[in-house]
SEVEXVEX-963988 format. One record per residue: residue in three letters; x, y, z of N, C-alpha, C, O in turn. Coordinates in steps of 0.2 Angstrom, whole numbers, plus 2048, in hexadecimal, padded with zeros to 3 digits. Example, Ala and Ser with C-alpha at 12.3 -4.5 7.8 and 13.67 -1.06 7.14 Angstrom:
2
ALA8427E482783E7EA8278427F08278477EF82A;SER8407F58238447FB824840800827843806828;
! end
This chain:
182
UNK6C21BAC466BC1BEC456B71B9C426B11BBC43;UNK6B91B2C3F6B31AFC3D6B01ABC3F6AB1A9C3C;UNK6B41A8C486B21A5C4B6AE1ABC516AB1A9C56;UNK6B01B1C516AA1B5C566A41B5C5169F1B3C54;UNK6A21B8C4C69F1B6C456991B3C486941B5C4A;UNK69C1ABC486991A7C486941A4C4D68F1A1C4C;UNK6991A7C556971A5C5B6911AAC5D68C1A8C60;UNK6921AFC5A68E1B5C596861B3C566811B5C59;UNK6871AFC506811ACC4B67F1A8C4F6791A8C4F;UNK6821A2C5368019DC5767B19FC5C67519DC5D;UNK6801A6C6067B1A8C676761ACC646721AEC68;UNK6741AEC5E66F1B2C5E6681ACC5D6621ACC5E;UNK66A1A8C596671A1C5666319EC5B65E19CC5A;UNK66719DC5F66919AC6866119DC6A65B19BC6C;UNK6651A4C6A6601A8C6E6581A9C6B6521A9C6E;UNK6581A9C656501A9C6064B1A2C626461A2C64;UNK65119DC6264E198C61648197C6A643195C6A;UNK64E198C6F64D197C7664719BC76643199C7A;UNK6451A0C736411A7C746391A2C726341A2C76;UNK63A19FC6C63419CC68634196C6B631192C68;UNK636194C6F63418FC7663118EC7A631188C7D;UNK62F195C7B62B197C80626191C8162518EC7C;UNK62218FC8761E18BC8B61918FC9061A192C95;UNK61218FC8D60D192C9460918EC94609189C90;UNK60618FC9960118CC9B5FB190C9D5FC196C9E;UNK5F518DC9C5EE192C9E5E718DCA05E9188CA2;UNK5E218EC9F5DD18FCA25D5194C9C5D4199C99;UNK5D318EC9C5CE191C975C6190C995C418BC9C;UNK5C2193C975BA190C985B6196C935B919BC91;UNK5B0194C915AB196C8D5A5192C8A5A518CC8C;UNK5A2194C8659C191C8359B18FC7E59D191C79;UNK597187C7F597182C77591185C7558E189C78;UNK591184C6F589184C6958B17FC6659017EC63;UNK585179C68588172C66582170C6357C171C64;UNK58516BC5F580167C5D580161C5B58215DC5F;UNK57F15EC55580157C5257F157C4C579159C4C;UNK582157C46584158C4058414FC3C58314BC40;UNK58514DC37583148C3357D146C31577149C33;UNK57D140C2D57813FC2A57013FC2C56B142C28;UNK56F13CC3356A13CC3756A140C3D56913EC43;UNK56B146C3A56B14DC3E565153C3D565159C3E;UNK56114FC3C55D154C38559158C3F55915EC3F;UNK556155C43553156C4655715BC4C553160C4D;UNK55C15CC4E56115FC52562166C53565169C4F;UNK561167C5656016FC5A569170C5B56E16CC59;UNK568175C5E56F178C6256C178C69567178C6C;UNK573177C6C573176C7457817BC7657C17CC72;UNK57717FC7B57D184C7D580180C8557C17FC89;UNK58417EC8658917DC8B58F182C8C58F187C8A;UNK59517DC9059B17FC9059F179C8F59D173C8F;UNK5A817EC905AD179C905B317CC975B4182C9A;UNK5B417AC975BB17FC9B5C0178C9C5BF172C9A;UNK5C617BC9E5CD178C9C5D317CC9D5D3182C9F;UNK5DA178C9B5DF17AC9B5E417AC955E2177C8F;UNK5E817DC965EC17FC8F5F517DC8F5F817DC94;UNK5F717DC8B5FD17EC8A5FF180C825FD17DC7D;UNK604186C84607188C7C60B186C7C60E186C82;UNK60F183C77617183C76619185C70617183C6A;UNK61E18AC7261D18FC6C62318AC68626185C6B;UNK62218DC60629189C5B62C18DC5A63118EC5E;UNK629192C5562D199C5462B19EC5662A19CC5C;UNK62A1A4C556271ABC576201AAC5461B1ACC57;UNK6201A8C4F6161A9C4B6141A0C4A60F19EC46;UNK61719DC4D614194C4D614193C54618196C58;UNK61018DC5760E18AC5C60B184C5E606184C5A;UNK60B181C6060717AC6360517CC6B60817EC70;UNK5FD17AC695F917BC705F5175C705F1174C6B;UNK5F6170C775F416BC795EE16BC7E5F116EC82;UNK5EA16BC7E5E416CC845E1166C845E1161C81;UNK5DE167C895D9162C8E5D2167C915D216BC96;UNK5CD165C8C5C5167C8F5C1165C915BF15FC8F;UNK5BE167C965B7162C9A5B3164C945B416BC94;UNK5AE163C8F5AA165C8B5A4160C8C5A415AC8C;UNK59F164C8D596163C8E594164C87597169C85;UNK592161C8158F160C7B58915DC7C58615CC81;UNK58715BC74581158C7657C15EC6E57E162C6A;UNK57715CC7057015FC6A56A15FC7156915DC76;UNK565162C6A560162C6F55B160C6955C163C64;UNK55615AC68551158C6554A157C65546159C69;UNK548151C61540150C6254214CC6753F14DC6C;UNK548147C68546143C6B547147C73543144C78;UNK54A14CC7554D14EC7C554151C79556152C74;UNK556153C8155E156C8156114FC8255F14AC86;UNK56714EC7D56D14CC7C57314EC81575153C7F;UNK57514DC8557C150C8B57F14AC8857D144C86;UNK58514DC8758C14AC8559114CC88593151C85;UNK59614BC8D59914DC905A114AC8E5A2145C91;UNK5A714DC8A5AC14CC875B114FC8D5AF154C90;UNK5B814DC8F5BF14EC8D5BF14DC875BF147C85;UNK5C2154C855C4153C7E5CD157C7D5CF15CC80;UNK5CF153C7A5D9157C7A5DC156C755E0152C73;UNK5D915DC725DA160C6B5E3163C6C5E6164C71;UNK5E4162C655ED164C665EB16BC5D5E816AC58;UNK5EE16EC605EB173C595F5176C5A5FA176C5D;UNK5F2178C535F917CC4F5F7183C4D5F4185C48;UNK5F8189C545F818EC535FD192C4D603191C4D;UNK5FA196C485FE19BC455FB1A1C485F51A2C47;UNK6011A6C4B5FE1ACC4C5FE1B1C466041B3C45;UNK5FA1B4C435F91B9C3E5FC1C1C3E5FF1C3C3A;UNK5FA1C3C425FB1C9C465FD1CAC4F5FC1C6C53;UNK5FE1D0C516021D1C575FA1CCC5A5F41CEC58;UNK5FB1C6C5E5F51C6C625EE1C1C5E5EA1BEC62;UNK5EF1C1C575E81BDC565EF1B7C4F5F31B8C4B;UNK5EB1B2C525EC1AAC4F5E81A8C4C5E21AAC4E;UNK5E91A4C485E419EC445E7198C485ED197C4A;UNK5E0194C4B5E018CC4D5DF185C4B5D9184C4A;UNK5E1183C4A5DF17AC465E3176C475E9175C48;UNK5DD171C495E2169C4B5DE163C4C5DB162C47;UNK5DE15FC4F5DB159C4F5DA159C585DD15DC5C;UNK5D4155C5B5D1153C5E5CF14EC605CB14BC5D;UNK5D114BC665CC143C675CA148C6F5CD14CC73;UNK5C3143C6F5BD144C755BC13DC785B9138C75;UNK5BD13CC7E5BB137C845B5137C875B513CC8B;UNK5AF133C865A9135C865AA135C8F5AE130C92;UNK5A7139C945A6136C9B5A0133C9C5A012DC9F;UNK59A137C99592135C9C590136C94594138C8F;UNK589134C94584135C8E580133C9158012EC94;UNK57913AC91572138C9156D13DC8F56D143C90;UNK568137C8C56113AC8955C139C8F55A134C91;UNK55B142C90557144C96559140C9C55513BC9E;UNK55D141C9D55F13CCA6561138CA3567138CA5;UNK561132C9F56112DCA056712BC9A56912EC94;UNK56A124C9F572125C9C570120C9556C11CC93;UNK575125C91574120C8A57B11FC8A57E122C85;UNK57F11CC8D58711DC8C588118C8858C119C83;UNK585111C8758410CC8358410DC7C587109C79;UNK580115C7A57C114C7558211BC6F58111DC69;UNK58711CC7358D123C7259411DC71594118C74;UNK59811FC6C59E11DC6D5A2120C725A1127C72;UNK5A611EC765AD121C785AE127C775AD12DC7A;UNK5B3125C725B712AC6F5B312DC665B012BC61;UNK5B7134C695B3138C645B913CC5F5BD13EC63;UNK5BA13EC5A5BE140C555BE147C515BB147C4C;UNK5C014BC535BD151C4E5C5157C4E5CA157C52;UNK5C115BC465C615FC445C4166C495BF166C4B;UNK5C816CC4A5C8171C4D5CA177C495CF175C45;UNK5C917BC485CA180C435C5188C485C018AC4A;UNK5CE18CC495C9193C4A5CD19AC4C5D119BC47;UNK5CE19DC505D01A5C4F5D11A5C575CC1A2C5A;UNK5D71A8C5C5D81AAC625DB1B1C615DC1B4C5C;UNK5DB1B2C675DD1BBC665DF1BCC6D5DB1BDC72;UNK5E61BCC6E5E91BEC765EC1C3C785F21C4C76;UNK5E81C8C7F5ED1CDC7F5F31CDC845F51C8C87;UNK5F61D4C845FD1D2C855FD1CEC8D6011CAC8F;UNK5F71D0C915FA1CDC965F91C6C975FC1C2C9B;UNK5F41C3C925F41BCC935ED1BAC925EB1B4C91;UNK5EA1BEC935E11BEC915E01BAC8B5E51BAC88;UNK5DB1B7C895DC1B4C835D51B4C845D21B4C89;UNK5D11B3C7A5CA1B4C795CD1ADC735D21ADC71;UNK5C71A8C725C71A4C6C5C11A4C695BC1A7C6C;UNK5BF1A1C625BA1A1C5F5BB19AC5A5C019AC56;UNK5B8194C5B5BB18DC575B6189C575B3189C5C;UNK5B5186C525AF181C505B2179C505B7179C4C;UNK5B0174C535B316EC535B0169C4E5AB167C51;UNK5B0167C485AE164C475AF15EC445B415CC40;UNK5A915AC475A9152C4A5AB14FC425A9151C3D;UNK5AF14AC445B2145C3D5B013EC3E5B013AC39;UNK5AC13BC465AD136C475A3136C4759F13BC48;UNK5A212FC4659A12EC4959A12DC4F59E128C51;UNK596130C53594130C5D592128C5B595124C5E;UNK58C126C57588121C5A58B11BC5958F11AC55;UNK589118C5C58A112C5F58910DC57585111C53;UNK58B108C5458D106C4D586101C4D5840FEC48;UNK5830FFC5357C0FAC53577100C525710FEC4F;UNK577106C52571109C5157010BC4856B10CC46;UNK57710CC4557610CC3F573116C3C571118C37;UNK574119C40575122C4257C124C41581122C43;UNK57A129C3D58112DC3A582136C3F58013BC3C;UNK584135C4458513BC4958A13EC4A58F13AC4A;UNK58C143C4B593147C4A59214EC4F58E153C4F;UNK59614DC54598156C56599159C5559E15AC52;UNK59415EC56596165C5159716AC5659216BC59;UNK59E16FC5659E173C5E5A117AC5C5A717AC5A;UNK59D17FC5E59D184C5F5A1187C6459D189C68;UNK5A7189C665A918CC6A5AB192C6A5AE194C65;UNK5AA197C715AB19DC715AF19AC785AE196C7D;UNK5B519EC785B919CC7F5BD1A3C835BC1A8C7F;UNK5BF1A4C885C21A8C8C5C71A6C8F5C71A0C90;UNK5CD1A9C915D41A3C925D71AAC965D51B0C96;UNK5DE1A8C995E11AAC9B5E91A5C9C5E919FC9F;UNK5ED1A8C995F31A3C995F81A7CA05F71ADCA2;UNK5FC1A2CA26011A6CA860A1A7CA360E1AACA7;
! end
């Protein structure tokens, strides 16, 4: 009897665990409200773009998760000097908790691959670092079929500018996103 007991507590264990294993995959796009944030920020408007991209959940348990993405993200400000375009792959890895049936809290870390940078046409790639570093923090809400709504602010930890110009610049990104997972 205490070894069906047991076998019993195994396969149910077995079975919760495989359940919170789940793996999906999706598809997201929506709108930046972006800007540039630090020291010599003053001047800096908001710019509205986009981002769109891919997803994956890998659930841990029933109300924990890890979601790894990959975004084409358009960033940038708009100033005295001209518009800013910043153009990042960025591949944020966030630590979903889900709170209720459907809506989660988001937060993780972030690094961005700079592609292009330019001030009104013209390329400043020279005058941008690389890579770009920032925290993510925000709220999803998915319904049962797979639709999904986000709301997440990314903010920049690393200086954009280049270390000879002696500017302290930072991304600052508003996003509003639309998803669907399969």
């Amino acid at each position: 009897m205490k070894k069906l007991m047991l076998m019993a507590a195994v396969a149910v264990f077995g079975f919760n665990f495989s359940n919170a294993q789940e793996v999906s995959f999706g598809l997201k796009a929506g709108v930046n409200l972006a800007t540039f944030t630090g020291d010599d920020s003053a001047d800096a408007k908001g710019m509205t773009s986009y981002h769109v991209g891919g997803v994956v959940n890998i659930g841990v348990t029933d109300k924990f998760s890890i979601q790894p993405e990959v975004i084409y993200s358009a960033q940038g400000t708009d100033s005295n000097l001209g518009d800013f375009r910043l153009d990042y792959i960025n591949v944020p890895v966030l630590a979903k908790f889900r709170v209720v049936n459907g809506l989660s809290i988001e937060a993780g870390p972030q690094i961005g691959f700079l592609t292009s940078s330019k001030l009104e046409n013209e390329d400043i790639k020279d005058l941008v670092k690389k890579t770009d570093f920032s925290a993510l923090l925000g709220l999803g809400y998915m319904l049962d079929g797979g639709l999904n709504f986000a709301a997440r602010y990314n903010f920049g930890l690393s200086n954009i500018s280049d270390n000879e110009l002696d500017v302290d610049l930072k991304n600052g990104v508003f996003q509003l996103s639309i998803g669907y997972m399969f």
